[in-house]
Every structure is written in structure tokens, then in C-alpha cells.
C-alpha positions in Angstrom: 167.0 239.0 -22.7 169.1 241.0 -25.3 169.8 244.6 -24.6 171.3 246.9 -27.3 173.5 249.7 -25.5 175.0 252.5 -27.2 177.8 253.4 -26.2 180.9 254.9 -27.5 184.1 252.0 -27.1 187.7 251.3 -27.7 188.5 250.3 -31.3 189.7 246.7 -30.3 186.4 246.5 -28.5 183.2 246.1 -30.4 180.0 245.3 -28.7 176.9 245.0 -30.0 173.8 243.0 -29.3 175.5 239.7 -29.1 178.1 240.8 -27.4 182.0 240.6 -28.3 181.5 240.5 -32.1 185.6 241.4 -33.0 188.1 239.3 -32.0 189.8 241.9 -29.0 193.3 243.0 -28.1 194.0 241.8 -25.1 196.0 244.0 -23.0 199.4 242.2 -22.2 201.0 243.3 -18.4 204.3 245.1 -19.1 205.4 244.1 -15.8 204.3 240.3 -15.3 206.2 238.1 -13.7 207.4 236.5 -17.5 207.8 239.9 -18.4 210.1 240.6 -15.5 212.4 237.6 -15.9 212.9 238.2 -19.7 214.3 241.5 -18.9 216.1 240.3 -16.1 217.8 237.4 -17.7 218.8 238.6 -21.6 221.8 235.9 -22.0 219.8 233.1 -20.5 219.4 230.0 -23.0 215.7 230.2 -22.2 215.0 233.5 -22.9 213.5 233.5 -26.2 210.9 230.7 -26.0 209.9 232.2 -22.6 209.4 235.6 -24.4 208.1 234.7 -27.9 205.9 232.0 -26.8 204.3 233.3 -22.7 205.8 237.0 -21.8 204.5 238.5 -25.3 201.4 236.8 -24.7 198.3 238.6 -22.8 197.5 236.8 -19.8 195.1 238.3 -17.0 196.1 240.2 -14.1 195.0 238.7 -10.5 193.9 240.8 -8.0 194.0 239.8 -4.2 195.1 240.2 -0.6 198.1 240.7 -1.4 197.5 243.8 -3.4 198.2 247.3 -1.5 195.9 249.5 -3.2 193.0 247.5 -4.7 191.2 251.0 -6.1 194.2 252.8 -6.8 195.9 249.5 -8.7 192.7 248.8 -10.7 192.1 252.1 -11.9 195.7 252.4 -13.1 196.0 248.8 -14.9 192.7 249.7 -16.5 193.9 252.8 -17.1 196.9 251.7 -19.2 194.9 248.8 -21.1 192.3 251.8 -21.8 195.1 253.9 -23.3 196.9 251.3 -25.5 193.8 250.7 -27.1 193.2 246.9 -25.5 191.1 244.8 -23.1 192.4 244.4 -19.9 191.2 240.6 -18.4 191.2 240.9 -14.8 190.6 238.2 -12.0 189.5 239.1 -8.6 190.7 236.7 -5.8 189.8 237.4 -2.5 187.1 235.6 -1.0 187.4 235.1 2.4 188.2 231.7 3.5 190.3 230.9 0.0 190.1 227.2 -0.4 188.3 226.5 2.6 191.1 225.8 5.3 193.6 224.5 2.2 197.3 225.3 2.3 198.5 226.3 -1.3 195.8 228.7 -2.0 194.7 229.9 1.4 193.9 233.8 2.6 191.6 236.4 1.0 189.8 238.8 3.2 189.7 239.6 6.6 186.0 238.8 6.9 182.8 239.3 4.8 182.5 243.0 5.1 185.8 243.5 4.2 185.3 242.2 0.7 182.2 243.8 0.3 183.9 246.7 0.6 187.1 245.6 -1.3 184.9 244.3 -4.7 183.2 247.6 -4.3 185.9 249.4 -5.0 187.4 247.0 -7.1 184.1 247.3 -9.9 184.1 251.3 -9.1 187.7 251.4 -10.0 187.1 249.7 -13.4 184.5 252.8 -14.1 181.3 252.9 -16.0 182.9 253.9 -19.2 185.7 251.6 -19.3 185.6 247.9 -20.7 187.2 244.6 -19.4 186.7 241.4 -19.0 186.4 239.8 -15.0 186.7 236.3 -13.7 185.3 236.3 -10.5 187.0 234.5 -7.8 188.7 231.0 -9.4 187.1 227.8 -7.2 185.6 229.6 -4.9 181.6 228.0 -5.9 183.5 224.8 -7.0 184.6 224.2 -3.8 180.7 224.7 -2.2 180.0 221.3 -3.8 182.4 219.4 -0.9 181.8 219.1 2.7 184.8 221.4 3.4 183.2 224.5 2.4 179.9 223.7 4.1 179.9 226.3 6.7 181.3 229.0 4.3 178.5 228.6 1.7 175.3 231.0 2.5 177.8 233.9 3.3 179.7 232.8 0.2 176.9 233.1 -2.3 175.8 236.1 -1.0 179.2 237.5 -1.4 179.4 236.4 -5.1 176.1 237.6 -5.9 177.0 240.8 -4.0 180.0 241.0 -6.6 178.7 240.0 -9.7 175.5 243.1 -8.7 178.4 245.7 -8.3 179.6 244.9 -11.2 176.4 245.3 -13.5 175.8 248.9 -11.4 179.1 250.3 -11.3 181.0 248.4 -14.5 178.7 247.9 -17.0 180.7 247.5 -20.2 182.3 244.8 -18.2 181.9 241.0 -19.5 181.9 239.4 -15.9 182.3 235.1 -15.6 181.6 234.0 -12.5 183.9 231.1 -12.3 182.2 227.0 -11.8 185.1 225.2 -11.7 186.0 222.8 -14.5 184.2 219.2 -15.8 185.2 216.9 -13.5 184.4 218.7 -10.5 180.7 219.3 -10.3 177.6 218.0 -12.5 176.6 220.5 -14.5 173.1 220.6 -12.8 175.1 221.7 -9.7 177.2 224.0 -11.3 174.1 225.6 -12.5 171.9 225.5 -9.4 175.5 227.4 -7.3 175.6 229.5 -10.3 171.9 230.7 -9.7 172.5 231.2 -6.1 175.5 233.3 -6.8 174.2 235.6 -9.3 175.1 234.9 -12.3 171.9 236.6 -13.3 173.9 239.7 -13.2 177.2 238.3 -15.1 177.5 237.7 -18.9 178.5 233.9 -17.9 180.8 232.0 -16.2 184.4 230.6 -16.7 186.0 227.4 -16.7 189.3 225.7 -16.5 191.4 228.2 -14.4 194.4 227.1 -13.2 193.6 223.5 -14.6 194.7 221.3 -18.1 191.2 219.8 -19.2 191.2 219.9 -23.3 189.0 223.1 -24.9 186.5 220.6 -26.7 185.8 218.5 -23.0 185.4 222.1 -21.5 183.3 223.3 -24.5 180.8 220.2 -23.6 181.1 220.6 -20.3 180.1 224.6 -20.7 177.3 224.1 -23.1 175.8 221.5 -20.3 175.7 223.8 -18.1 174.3 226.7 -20.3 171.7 224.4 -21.2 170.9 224.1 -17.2 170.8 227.4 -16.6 168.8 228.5 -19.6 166.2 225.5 -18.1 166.2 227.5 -14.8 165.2 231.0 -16.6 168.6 232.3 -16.5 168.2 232.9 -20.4 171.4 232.6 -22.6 174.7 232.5 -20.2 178.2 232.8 -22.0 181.5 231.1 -20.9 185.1 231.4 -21.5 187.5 228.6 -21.1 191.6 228.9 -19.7 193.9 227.6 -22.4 196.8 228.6 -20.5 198.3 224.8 -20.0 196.0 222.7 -21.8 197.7 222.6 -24.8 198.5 218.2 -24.0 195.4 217.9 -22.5 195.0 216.7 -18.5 197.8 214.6 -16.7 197.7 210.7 -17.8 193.9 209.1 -16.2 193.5 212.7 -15.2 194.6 211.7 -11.6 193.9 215.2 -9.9 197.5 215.5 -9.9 196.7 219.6 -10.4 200.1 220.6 -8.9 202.9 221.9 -11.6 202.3 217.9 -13.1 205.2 217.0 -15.7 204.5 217.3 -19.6 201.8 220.2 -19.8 202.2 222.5 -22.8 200.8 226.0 -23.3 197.3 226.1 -25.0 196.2 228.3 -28.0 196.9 231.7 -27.7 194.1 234.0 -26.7 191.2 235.1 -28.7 187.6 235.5 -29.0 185.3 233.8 -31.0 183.0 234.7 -34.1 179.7 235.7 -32.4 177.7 232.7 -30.9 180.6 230.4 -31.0 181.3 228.4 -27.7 183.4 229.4 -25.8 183.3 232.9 -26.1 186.8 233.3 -25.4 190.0 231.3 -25.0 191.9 232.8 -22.9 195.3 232.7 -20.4 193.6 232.8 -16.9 196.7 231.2 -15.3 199.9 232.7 -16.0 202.1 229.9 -17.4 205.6 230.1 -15.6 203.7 231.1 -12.6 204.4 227.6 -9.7 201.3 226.1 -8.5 202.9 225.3 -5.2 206.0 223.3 -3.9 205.5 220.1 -5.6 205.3 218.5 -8.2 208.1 220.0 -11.5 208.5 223.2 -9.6 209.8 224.1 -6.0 209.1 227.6 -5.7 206.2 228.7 -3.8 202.7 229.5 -5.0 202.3 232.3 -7.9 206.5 232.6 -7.9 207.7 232.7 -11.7 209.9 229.8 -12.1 211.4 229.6 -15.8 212.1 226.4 -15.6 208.8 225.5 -15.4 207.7 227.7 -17.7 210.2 226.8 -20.2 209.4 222.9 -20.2 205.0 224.4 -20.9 206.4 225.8 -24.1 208.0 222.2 -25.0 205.2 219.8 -23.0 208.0 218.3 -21.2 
């Protein structure tokens, strides 16, 4: 069902009963970890394809355990995005049980109360009258379709529909993608009957790709499968955004699962929005290129560390 709200927005913001109709400004963090390096490392012979092609470029801002102040940090990132006239993208990672006993990605919260109260605060520090756009929590309904995650999964629905309703009462200029994982890991009737459970009633769509190097056309079929499945199920017309961050050469060779800083990945399309009904709704840079996957594969610095190296051969696909 189509709702027209009036309301009054930023100018790089315009929605109307389709939703994004404009392409947006992304806001782009000052202090990312690209930007940080840049500054840090002026006489470095990597300096300028690192800036010009990643650190200029606006890629979200995740949100976790590791953040002291989740309504105080919000509210001020918003804040500045609101100011500057842009569109912060924002992804909240916290789930409890992160990757299901995994090692790379492990943590979120303590226990399920504790993010109930942390998303809370997160979607009432975002405000009513602010806009953004929200990824909610990379993987963490993708992984409910292995065995791993079998104990986890009733609380972990309820969490994610817990989220996605706080975001619709206490966010509601918000476009909020619950995120399914990406093409090869779940049939889209399964993505669809997880997205269901999780609420995605309550979220513009869903997002796909994060983190990960399938191509923007395989992801595009891949989303409008899923759509279709959803829209089949009464869910009427879902949205979905795809991250172009590292798929600019496409999945490693065979696509091998090899998802783990894999040699000769390139940087995707920039970010951007598409003309109204156009799928996906956005491209945009989920994953911070630069940022190390883990200790393996190209890169041996740990988990969400900047490593310019790394980020230096995604710029040449090396």
C-alpha cells in the first residue's frame, strides 16, 4: 500500500509516493577509517587513488558493540549528515550471537534485552524528523537458513521484527532494508518466508550483497525473485538496495566462497539511487573498501582494520 506523507525534508532528499524519487547526497564520514589514513599518510605513493577513488566516496557508518554511546553517537552522526544537507546510510550490527559461534565476525549484544534496548535507542536517536537510510543487521537472517543458527532463530526473528517496528514508530522518514544475504546463499522463497518472519512488513525492503563481490545485474535477479516472493505472500511491493562496494570484477573465479579479502576485487560503481521504480533502488557502499575482512586471504590485519594496501589493489582489481 502507497502512503503519501507530507512532510517538510532536506533538499538532497525528496520523497514522494514512490519513494526516493532524486538521486540523494550521501553523507560521506569525515572521520572513516580511509579518511583517517589519507590525512595521516600525505607523502605516501598511494595516497591519491585511496582518496580520489574510496575516502571521497560515501560509504555507511556501522554501528555495533563496539560503539560507547549508541544514542549519543547516532544522534551526532545524524546530526552532521542533517546539517550538511545529505543522507547519512547507517548499518546497525549487533545482534546477539553475531555469526552464530563464527570467529571473524563474532560478538553483538550481551543478550536479547540488551538489544532491545540498544535498537531502541538507536531508531530514537535517528528522530522522527530526520531522514536516513538503515541496513539492518548484515547476515544475521542469512545465517537462519544453516543448522548453526538453529537455536538462535525464534529469538532472532523476533529481534529483527522488534527492530524493523521501532523503526517505522520512532524513525519514520527512515528507508530501513532488512538485510537477506546475497544470491547464492538462500532460495529466494526462503529469503522471503525469513523476511516475513522478521518484519519486513515494517521496512521499505531489504538489502543485498554486504560485505560480498556478486555482480549488480546477478543481485538485481536475485532481488526481483525475491520481491516477486514476497509480493505472492501479501507483503505488497518490497524495495532492495544492492552493495557495490567490491563488486566492480564481479565474484572470485567459480565463485568458491573464498569471501575473505580474495585477490583481484575492484571497487564497484559509486553510490547512487535510481530513477523511481528502477531495481535496485540504490547502489550503494555498505562495506567500506580498505576495511580487512579478517587475517587471511591479501590482507593480515584484523577484522574492520583499514589496510591501504588492500584498499589500494580494490581501486586497480589486483
Amino acid at each position: 500500500m502507497i502512503r503519501r506523507i507530507v512532510v517538510r525534508l532536506l533538499p538532497s532528499l525528496l520523497l514522494v509516493v514512490t519513494g526516493i524519487a532524486h538521486a540523494a547526497e550521501f553523507y560521506g564520514d569525515p572521520n572513516s577509517e580511509a579518511q583517517k589514513w589519507v590525512k595521516a599518510h600525505p607523502s605516501d605513493g598511494r595516497v591519491n587513488d585511496i582518496r580520489d577513488r574510496i575516502a571521497s566516496q560515501p560509504a555507511a557508518r556501522w554501528f555495533g558493540d563496539w560503539t560507547a554511546d549508541i544514542g549519543a553517537d547516532v544522534a551526532s552522526y545524524v546530526g552532521r549528515a542533517t546539517a550538511a544537507g545529505r543522507t547519512p546510510v547507517l548499518v546497525a550490527y549487533n545482534i546477539p550471537n553475531r555469526d552464530c559461534g563464527g570467529e571473524e565476525s563474532s560478538g553483538g549484544a550481551a543478550s536479547a534485552t540488551a538489544y532491545r534496548d540498544w535498537i531502541s535507542t538507536f531508531a530514537s536517536a535517528v528522530g522522527a524528523s530526520r531522514a536516513a537510510v538503515i541496513v539492518l543487521e548484515p547476515d544475521a537472517l542469512a545465517d537462519l537458513g544453516g543448522a548453526k543458527c538453529d537455536s538462535l532463530k525464534a529469538t532472532r526473528l523476533s529481534l529483527l521484527a522488534y527492530a524493523t517496528a521501532q523503526f517505522k514508530k520512532k524513525s519514520p522518514l527512515s528507508q530501513v532494508y532488512l538485510d537477506i544475504g546475497h544470491s547464492s546463499w538462500l532460495a529466494a522463497t526462503q529469503a522471503a518466508d525469513l523476511l516475513g518472519q522478521a518484519g519486513v512488513q515494517d521496512a521499505r525492503g531489504f538489502s543485498l550483497n554486504v560485505s560480498n563481490f556478486k555482480t549488480t545485474q546477478t543481485e538485481t535477479a536475485y532481488g526481483k525473485a525475491v520481491a516477486s516472493e514476497l509480493a505472492k505472500r501479501g507483503f505488497g511491493t518490497k524495495t532492495f538496495v544492492v552493495d557495490t562496494s567490491r563488486n566492480g570484477n564481479g565474484p572470485p573465479p567459480a565463485d568458491d566462497g573464498n569471501w575473505c579479502n580474495p585477490s583481484a576485487r575492484k571497487i564497484g560503481v559509486a553510490p547512487s539511487v535510481s530513477p523511481a521504480g528502477d531495481a535496485p533502488e540504490m547502489r550503494l557502499w555498505i562495506k567500506n573498501p580498505g576495511l580487512s575482512d579478517g587475517q587471511c586471504g591479501t590482507s593480515a590485519a584484523k577484522a574492520g582494520t583499514f589496510d591501504p594496501e588492500l584498499a589500494f589493489k580494490l581501486v586497480h582489481g589486483y
